[in-house]
N, C-alpha and C positions, 0 to 999 in steps of 0.2 A: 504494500500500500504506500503510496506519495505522502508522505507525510502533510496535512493542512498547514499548519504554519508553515514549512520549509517551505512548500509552494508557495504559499500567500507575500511570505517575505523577499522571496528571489524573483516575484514576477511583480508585484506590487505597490511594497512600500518598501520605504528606504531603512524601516526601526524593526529591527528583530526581538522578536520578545520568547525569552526564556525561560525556566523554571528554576526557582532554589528549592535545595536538600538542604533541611533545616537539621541540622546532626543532633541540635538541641530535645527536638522534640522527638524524636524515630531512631526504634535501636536498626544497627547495622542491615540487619536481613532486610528489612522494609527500605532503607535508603537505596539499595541495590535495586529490589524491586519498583519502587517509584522511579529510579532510573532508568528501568525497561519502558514502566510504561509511559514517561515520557516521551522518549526515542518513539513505540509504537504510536505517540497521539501523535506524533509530528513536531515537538517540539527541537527544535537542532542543535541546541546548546544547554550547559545547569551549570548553576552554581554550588558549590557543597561548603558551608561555614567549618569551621576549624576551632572549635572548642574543647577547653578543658573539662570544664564542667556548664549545665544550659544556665540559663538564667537565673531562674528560679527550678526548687524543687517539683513543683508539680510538672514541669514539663520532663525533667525525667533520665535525660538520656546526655553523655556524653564520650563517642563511642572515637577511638584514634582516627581521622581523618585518611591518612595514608592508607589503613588496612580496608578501608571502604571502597579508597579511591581504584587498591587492586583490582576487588569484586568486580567495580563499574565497568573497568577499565574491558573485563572480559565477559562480561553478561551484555554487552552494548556493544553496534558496530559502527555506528556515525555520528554517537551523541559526542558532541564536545564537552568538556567540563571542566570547570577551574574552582581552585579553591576561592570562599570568599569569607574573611581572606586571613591566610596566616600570618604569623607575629614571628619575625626569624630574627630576634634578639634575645630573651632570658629563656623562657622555659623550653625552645629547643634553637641550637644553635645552629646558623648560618649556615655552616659545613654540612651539617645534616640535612638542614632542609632543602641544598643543592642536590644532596644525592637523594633523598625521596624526589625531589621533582624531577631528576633526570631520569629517574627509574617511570616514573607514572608517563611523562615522555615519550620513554622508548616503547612501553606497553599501547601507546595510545598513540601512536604517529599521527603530527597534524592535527588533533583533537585535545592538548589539552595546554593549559593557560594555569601560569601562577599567579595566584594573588596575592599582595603582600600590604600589610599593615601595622602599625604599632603596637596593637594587640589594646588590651585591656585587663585592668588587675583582676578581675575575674577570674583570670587562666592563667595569667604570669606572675601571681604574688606565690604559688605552688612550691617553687624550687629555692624560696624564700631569699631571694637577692633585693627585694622591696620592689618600688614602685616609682622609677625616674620620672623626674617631671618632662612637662610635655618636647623642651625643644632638645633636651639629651636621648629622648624613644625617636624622635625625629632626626638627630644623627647616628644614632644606632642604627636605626632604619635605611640609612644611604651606606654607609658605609656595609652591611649587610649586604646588598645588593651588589655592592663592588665587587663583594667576595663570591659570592655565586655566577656572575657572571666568569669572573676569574675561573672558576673552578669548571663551568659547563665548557670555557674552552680547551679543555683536558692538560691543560699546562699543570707543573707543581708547583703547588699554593705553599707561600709559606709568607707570614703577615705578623705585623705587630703592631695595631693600630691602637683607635682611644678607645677602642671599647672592645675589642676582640682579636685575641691571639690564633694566629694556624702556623702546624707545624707540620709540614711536607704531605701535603695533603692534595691526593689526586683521584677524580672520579673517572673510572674506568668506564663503566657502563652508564652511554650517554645517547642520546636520540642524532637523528643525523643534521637535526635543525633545534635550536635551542628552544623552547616554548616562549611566549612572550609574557613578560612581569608586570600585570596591572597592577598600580599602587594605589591604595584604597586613603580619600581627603576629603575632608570637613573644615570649610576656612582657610585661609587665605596661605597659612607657611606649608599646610602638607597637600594641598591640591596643587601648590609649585612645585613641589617636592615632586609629585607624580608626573607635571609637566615637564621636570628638568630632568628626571634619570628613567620614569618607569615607560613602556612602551603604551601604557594607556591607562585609563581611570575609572575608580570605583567608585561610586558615591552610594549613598541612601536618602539623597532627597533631590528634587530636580529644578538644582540652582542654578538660572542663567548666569550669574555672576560666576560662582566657582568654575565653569566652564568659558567666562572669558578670561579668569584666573589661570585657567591649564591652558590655554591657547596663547596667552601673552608669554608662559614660562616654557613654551617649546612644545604644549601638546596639539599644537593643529596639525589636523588629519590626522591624530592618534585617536584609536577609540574609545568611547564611553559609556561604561557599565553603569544602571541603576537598579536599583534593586525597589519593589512593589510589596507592602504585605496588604493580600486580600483574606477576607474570610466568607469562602461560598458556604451557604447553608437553605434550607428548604425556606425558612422566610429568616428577616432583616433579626427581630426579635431572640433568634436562635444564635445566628452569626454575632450577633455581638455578646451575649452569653462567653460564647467559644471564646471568643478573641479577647473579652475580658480574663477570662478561666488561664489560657493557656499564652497569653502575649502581655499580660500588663505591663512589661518593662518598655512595651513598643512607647506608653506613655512618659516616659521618664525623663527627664532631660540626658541631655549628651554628656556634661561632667558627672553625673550619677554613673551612667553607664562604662564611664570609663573606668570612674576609679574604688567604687564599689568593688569590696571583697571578696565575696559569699553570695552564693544562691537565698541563703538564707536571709541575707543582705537585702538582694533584690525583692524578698516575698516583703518583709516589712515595709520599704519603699512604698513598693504598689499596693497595699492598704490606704494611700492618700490619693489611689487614682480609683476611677467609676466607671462605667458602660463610655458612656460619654467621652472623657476623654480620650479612650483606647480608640473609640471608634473614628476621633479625629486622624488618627495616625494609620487605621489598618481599615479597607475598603469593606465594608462588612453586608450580607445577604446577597438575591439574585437577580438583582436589578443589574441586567449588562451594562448599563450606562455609566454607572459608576465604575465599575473598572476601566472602562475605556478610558475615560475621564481620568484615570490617576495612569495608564498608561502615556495614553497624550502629552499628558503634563511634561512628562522626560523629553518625549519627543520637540514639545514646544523650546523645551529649555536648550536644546542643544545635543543630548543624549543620541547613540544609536543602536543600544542594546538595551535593553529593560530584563528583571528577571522576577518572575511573582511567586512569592512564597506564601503559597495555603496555609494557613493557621489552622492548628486543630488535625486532630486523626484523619477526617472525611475526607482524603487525597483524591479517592476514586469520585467521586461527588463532582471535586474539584474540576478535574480531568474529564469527566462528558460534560458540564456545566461549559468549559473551555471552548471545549471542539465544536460545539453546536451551538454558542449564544455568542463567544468576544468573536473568532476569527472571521467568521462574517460581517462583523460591523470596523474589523482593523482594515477591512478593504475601504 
């Protein structure tokens, strides 16, 4: 079968919209399988989050990225996927996360894409080195990337910089083309940061400014990822239940999110937020119009990739709700 989106996007419109794998919410087995059935609706690309632990506890799940990434990489034959997005400074280093990405590469020819970001104490306070402030996770972050590119051109790495020492360090097993490193930016110094080293850009909200931001620092005609959280459900009433139950953090501001501890952390938080405000941040019931509507948006701003993350278990819901209500009105 012709995949709908892939069709709809390569003969139609210029904005590809894909699916994220929310690692937070879904153990390993089902990440794989939403991966298929992805790929089977037509969608041609996913994103997969990169967490230590989810949010909060009730969502449940935070399963290693990479061992997911192998599954996909071999239960799927044209889905692209990238992570969105890993933190390749404290809780796992540089060097490591060149050779897992050169290995998911090689497994995936052409299909898959690193994403890389500062991370958040969430997942990086673990290995208990604290919690840098923002503009030293922000040099850790470039200098990171120095090193893996370093490293994906099979040369031997050896480095002693401000924030990370290698010591003759060579990755053997490499793809025959590097994947390209979207850097994930919110505001003004790390959307440059993406415009000035990374091949393209990740964001979570669809700012025309941070997109004239990456284009003035070097990202024109690099691409730009955004990310969508919808909640489909049989009616509006239900969907926002969901999306309250299983996304409250989606309400929370950005320094919460960053520098928040604990899952536990985040449940207390979201005790200050309601239906209401979750539902300002996450598209909620089955009205197509709203989703298009917060698809659009990216596109309006600048974006050419969109990626919508279903809240809540109901993925299959999600997926025929998709294929038969948004892709005929993305035309």
């Amino acid at each position: 079968m012709v995949g709908v989106v892939e069709r709809l996007m390569s003969e139609q419109a210029p904005l590809e919209v894909g699916y994220w794998l929310s690692s937070e919410e879904h153990p390993p087995a089902r990440l794989v399988e939403y991966a298929v059935r992805a790929e089977a609706v037509g969608f041609p690309s996913a994103m997969i989050s990169d967490h230590f632990h989810p949010w909060t506890p009730r969502q449940g799940q935070g399963p290693f990225v990479w061992g997911v990434l192998g599954a996909i990489g071999t239960a799927t034959e044209r889905l692209r996927v990238g992570t969105g997005v890993t933190a390749p400074t404290l809780r796992v280093h540089p060097v490591i996360v060149a050779q897992a990405a050169a290995t998911a590469a090689a497994l995936m020819p052409g299909r898959f894409l690193l994403g890389l970001g500062s991370g958040e104490n969430l997942n990086e306070h673990v290995i208990g080195r604290g919690w840098p402030r923002i503009d030293l996770r922000l040099e850790m972050l470039e200098e990171a990337i120095g090193l893996i590119r370093r490293l994906w051109s099979g040369e031997n790495v050896t480095h002693r910089g401000a924030h990370f020492t290698v010591e003759d360090a060579r990755i053997f097993t490499r793809p025959e083309e590097p994947p390209p490193i979207m850097v994930a930016g919110s505001g003004e110094r790390s959307v440059s940061l993406a415009g000035r080293v990374g091949d393209g850009l990740v964001a979570v909200g669809p700012s025309a400014e941070d997109i004239e931001t990456f284009e003035a620092a070097g990202g024109a005609g690099k691409p730009r990822l955004g990310q969508v959280h919808v909640c489909w459900a049989e009616s509006e009433s239900e969907a926002r239940r969901t999306a309250l139950e299983w996304w409250p953090n989606g309400a929370l501001p950005g320094a919460l999110l960053r520098d928040l501890a604990r899952p536990e952390d985040f449940e207390a938080a979201a005790r200050l937020v309601d239906e209401d405000d979750v539902a300002a941040t996450v598209v909620c019931g089955p009205d197509p119009e709203g989703h298009v509507e917060a698809i659009s948006a990216y596109a309006s701003a600048g974006f050419d990739h969109v990626y919508l993350h279903q809240v809540g278990p109901d993925q299959e819901g999600f997926f025929r709700f998709y294929q038969r209500e948004i892709v005929p009105r993305l035309s």
